[in-house]
Structure formats: C-alpha cells, structure tokens
N, C-alpha and C positions, 0 to 999 in steps of 0.2 A: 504493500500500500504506500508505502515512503517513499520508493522510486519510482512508483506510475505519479504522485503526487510533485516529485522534483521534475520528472520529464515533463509533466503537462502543463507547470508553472515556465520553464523553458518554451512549448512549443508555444503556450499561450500568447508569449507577448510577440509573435512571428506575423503576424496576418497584417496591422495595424503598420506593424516596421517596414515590413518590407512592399509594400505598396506604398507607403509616402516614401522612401527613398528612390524605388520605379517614379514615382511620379513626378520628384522632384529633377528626375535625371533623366527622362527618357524626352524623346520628341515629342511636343504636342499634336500633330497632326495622327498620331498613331500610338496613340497610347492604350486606347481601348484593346484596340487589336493585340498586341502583347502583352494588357491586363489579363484578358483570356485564355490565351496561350498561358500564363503562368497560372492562374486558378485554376488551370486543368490538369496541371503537373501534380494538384494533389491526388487526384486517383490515378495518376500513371504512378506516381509513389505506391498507391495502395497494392495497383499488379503486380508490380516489380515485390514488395515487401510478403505478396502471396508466393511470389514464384521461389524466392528465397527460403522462406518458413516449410515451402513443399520443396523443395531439394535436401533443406537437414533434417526432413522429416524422414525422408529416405533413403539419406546414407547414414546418420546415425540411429535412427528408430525413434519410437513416438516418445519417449518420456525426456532420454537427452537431446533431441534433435531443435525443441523448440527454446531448451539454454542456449544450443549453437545458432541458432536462428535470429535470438534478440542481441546477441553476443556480436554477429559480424553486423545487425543493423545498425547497432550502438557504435563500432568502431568505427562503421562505415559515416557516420552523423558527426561524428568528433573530428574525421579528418577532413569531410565539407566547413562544419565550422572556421577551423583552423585554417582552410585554405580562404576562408571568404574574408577573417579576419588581416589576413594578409595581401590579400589584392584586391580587395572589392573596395573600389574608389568610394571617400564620402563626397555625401552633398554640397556642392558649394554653395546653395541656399542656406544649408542648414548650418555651414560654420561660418559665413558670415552673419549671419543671424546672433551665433553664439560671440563672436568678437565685437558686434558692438554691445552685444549683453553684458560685456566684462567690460569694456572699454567706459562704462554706465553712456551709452552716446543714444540711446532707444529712450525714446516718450515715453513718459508712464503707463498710455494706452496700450502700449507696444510690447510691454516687460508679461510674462509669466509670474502667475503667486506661485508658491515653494509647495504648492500643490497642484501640478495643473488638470488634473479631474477637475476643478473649481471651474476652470475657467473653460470646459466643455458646455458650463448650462448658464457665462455668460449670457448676456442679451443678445449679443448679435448672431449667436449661431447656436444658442439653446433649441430654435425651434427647428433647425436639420438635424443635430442631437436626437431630439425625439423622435424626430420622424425615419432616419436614418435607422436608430432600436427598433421602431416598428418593420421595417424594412426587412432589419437580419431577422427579426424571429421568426415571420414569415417565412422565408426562406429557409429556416433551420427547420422548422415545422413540415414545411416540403419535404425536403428531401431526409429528414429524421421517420418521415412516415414510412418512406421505400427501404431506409435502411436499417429498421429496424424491422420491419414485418414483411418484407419480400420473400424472404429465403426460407421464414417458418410455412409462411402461403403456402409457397411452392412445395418444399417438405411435407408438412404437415394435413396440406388443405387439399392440394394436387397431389400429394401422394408420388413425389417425381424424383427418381434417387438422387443422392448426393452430388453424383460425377454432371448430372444435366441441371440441376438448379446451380451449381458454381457456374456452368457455363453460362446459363441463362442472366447470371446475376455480374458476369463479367463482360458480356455484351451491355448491360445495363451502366457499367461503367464507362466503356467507350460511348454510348449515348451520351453522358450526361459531359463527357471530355468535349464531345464535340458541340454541345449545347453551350457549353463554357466558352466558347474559343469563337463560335458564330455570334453567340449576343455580345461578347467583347468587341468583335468588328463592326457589326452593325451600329454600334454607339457612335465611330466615329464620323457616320453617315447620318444617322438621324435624332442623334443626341443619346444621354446616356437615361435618362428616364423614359425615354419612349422604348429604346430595347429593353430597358427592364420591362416596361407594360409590354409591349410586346412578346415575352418570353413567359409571362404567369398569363397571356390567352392562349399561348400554344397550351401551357399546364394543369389550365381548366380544361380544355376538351379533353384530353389524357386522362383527368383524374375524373373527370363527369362519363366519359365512355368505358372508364373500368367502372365505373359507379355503378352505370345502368348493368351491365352484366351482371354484377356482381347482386344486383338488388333482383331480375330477373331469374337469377340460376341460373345464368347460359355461361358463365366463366370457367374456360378451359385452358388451362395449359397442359399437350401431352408430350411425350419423348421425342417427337416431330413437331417442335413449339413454333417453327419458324409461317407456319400455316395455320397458327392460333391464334385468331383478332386479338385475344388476352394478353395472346406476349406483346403484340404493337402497342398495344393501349399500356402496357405495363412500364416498355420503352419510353411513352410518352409523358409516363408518369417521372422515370429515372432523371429526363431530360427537363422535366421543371420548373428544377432547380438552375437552370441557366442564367439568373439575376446573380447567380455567383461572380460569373463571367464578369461582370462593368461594377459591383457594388463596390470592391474595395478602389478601384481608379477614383469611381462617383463619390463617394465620402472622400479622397485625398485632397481633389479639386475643391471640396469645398471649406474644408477646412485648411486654417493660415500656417505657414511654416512653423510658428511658435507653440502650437499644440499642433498638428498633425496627426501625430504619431498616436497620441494620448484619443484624437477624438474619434480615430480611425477605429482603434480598440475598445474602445470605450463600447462603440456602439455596436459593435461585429459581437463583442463578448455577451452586452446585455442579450441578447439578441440568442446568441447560443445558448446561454443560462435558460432563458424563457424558451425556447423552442426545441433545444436537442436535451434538456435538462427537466424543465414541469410539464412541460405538456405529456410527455412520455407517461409519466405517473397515473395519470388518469385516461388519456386518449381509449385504453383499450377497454378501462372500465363503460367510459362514454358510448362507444362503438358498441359491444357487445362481443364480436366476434372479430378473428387475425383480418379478414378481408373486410370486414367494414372500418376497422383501426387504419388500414392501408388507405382506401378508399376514403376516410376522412382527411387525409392530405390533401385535398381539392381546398382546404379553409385556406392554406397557407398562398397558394397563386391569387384566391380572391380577395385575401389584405392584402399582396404587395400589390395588386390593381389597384387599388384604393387610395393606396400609401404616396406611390410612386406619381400620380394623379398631383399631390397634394406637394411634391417633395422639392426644393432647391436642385435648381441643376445649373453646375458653372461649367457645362463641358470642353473641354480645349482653350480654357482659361492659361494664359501665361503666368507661370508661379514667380514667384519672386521673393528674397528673402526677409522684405519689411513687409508685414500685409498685417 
C-alpha cells in the first residue's frame, strides 16, 4: 500500500506538468494535434506495460513473474526520468517568469501566494476552475465506466473466455488512442471546445446505442465479435473519452504561466477524484446490473456537452511569461 501510494503521489502531479510545459514550448499552430498524440501515449503505455507483465509471466511463472514485471517497469521509469531530467529543455516562459519573481520586478497582481491552489479560485479564472473540474469528471466518468465494467461484461455477462475479451478490450484501447489523437487535431481547426463537444456527440450515440441493446436484450458479443453491433457500439463507447485528446492543451491555454501547472492539476485531479474515485462507489449500486453500470456512462458525454457549451476557450493563444 506504501508504494502504490508513493508511485501514484509521483505519477499524480505528471498530467498538469507536462502539458503546461508542451504548451509553453511547443508551436501554436499545432498544439492540439500533439496534445493528442501524447494523451494517447497513455494507453500505448498500458499495451506495452501488458505485453511486459505477459512475457514475465511466462518465463518466470505466475507468482515470480509479476515481481519481475513491476521490477523492469520501475527500472525502466527511473531511467526515463533520469534521462528527461537531463535533457529535457525548461521553459523559457517559465524561468523568466521565475527571474523577475526573484528579481521582486512582477506587480503585485502578477506574484503567486506561497500557496498557489489559492490563487486557482482567484477571480479571474475561478470560473474555468470550475468549469474545467466539471469537465474532467465527466470524462473520468466516461471512460471509468468502460474501464471498469467492460471486461466483467464481456466475462461474466457474455460469457467470452479470457484470451477474446483481452483482445476485445485491446482493440478498445486503440479506439480510444485514436479518439485521443483525432479530437486533438480537430481543435486546431475548429477550436478546442467544439472538438471536445464534438467528441461527447460521437459518445452519446455509442453509449445510447449500447443503451438501447442493452435495455432490449439484443446485446451480443460472441467469439466472432467483429460482426456484433455490440462490439461497435462498445468501440464507440471506449472512444468517448476523446475530450482526453484537447482537455489538458485546453486548460494550459487558459490558464497564466504563474499557476499553470497548479491549475492544470488542480482540475484534471478534482475531476478524477469525483469521477474515477465516487462515482464508482455507487454507479453499480445505481444501475443494478454490470451492463446497465456500463451503459450508465452515457451521463458523463452529456455533462461534458453541457460543460464544454459553457466553458472559456483561448485556443492558439500566444503564451507569454507575464500574463
């Protein structure tokens, strides 16, 4: 419990950093489009980190295989660090931000308090704060519904062995890679809140077309899934979650080099707390059954419609390091 609690305090503050640095450093014309392309890197992580866990599972056996497993992950995570800490260029937003900070040459308006959570529900950007946490939970809610209750579905519900719900649930991964990496580009064509609305109508018909199945009894997935409307709608479900793709660009853009980082995480974390964290708790009791709990992910496309409607968008804004 003491090491999943040190690692998850490490990967935690990853999501908020590393998109305001992307954002502070990359090109405006194309930021979306590589927004997505890296938010997708997290389930190319998840494959790779399967295919790894199933190679020491099979050369050393089930009980030592997944020590050696977490063993070469962890190695392997320590000598990325190590190399990022080494050549991965800082911001020059972000250090001349920090040298007139020291220098005292920054207006009062301008300075951070020695707590900058505080000054996430300032006034001037409290109301993207909130609306930003609505945002993530949403989308945590999304995609916490598929990834939590797919693979029992399919096991359990479908009755589908082992070896064809992994596979089913790893196509579902490349859906949601390329969902990430499509509404990341489209942002930088039609803004960044329109691809997110855009992305939770594709999520609604997905999760309303497993809905009606599912409320009908006509929801099938068999060992030949590729010719089961249920695996498409299921797909349509995995894929979402493609508000993944543009949210962390979209909150970096809006928020000023001086908290960035703080409001980026801020609001990704509330966000994951309430949606990958309480909703879980009771969803299934809500639902009744694994396919209605599934099927109740259609909530989380229609708050970020809502959300997203309502939300600040500074898309392809030029950052700067006084703002």
């Amino acid at each position: 419990m003491l090491t999943r609690l040190l690692a998850g305090v490490g990967m935690g503050g990853l999501f908020g950093l590393s998109f305001s640095m992307f954002t502070e450093c990359w090109r405006t014309s194309r930021r979306g489009t590589m927004g997505g392309l890296i938010q997708s890197m997290y389930f190319l992580g998840e494959i790779v980190t399967v295919g790894v866990l199933f190679a020491c599972l099979t050369w050393f056996g089930h009980d030592f295989g997944w020590r050696v497993g977490y063993v070469v992950i962890g190695v392997v995570s320590v000598l990325i660090g190590l190399a990022a800490f080494r050549v991965l260029p800082e911001s020059r937003h972000w250090l001349e931000y920090q040298r007139q900070l020291k220098a005292g040459t920054l207006p009062p308006e301008l300075r951070r308090t020695r707590v900058p959570v505080v000054d996430v529900f300032r006034s001037n950007v409290v109301y993207g704060s909130v609306v930003f946490m609505a945002l993530s939970t949403a989308m945590f809610l999304t995609t916490n519904s598929v990834g939590a209750y797919l693979s029992t579905y399919l096991l359990k519900t479908q009755h589908l062995p082992l070896g064809t719900t992994s596979l089913v649930a790893l196509v579902g991964y490349v859906c949601t890679m390329i969902a990430y990496s499509v509404t990341g580009a489209l942002s930088d064509l039609v803004r960044r809140k329109f691809a997110f609305l855009y992305s939770c109508l594709f999520g609604v018909l997905g999760f309303a077309w497993f809905l009606v199945q599912v409320s009908t009894h006509t929801d099938h997935v068999g060992p030949a899934f590729w010719s089961d409307s249920t695996f498409w709608a299921l797909m349509m479900c995995a894929a979402a979650c493609g508000g993944f793709g543009v949210l962390g660009v979209w909150m970096s853009e809006y928020y000023p080099t001086r908290i960035r980082s703080t409001g980026a995480n801020s609001s990704y974390y509330v966000g994951r707390g309430l949606g990958a964290g309480v909703y879980p708790l009771f969803a299934l009791a809500l639902a009744g059954t694994v396919p209605m709990a599934l099927a109740l992910g259609i909530l989380g496309p229609l708050a970020g419609i809502v959300f997203s409607a309502i939300a600040p968008d500074r898309t392809g804004r030029t950052i700067k390091a006084l703002e």
